[in-house]
LONU-664255 format. One record per residue (C-alpha): x, y, z; residue in one letter. Coordinates in steps of 0.25 Angstrom, whole numbers, padded with zeros to 4 digits, always signed. Last residue first. Example, Ala and Ser with C-alpha at 12.3 -4.5 7.8 and 13.67 -1.06 7.14 Angstrom:
# LONU-664255
+0055-0004+0029S;+0049-0018+0031A;
//
This chain:
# LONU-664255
-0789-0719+0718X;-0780-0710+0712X;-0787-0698+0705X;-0787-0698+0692X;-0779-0691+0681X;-0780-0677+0675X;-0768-0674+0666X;-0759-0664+0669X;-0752-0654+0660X;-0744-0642+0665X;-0739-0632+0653X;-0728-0621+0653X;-0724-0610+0660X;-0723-0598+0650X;-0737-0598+0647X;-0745-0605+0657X;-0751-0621+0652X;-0761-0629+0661X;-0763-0642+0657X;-0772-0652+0660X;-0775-0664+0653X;-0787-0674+0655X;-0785-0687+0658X;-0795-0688+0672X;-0805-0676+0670X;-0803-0663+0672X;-0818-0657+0678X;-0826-0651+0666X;-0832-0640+0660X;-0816-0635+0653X;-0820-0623+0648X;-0823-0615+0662X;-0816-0624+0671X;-0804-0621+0664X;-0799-0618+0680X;-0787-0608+0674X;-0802-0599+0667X;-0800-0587+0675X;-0784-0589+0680X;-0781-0599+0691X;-0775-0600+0704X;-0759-0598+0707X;-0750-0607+0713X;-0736-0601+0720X;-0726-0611+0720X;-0714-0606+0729X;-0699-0604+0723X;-0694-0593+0732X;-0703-0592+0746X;-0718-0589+0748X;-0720-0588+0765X;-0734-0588+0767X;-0748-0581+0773X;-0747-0567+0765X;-0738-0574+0755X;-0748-0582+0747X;-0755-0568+0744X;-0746-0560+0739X;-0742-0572+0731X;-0754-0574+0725X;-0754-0559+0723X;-0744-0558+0715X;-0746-0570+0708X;-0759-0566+0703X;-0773-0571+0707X;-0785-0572+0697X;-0776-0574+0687X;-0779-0568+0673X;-0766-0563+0671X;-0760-0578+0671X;-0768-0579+0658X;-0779-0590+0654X;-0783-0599+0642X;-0792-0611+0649X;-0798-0624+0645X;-0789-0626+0630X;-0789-0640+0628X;-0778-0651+0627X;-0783-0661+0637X;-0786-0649+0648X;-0779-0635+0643X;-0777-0623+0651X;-0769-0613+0647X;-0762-0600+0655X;-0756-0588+0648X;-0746-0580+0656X;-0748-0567+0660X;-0744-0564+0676X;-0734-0573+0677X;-0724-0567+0667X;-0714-0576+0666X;-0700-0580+0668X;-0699-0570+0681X;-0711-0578+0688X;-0703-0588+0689X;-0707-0602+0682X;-0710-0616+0684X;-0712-0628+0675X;-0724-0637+0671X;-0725-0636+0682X;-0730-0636+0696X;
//
């Protein structure tokens, strides 16, 4: 989770820009309108078969282009940098690493 975390009452889920960038460039431009699944009915959905109480996570999937696999061409590779930026959140940078041996 992070960078930080919001209610849906400090902004307006529902048309926030969303950026991609690996090691600094622009993969994917997107918009939380353009989710396949909204939050509504996410939830409408998790709740058929559980109990959703104040204060649980709920993960959503990806808008049209959120896997960048479309411009990027490639697999990340270990030391590249990730970050996911959503308006009104803030951005979540992770740099690839390799697995443990």
């Amino acid at each position: 989770m992070g960078p930080c975390l919001v209610t849906s009452d400090q902004i307006d889920y529902n048309n926030l820009k969303m950026i991609v960038r690996i090691n600094g460039n622009l993969m994917a431009e997107d918009n939380s309108k353009d989710m396949y699944h909204k939050f509504p009915k996410i939830i409408a959905h998790i709740s058929q078969e559980e109990y959703l109480y104040p204060g649980d996570f709920i993960a959503s999937g990806t808008c049209p282009h959120g896997t960048a696999q479309d411009t990027i061409k490639r697999w990340l590779q270990p030391g590249d940098l990730l970050e996911l930026e959503i308006e009104g959140i803030g951005t979540i940078r992770n740099e690839i690493m390799r697995r443990p041996i």
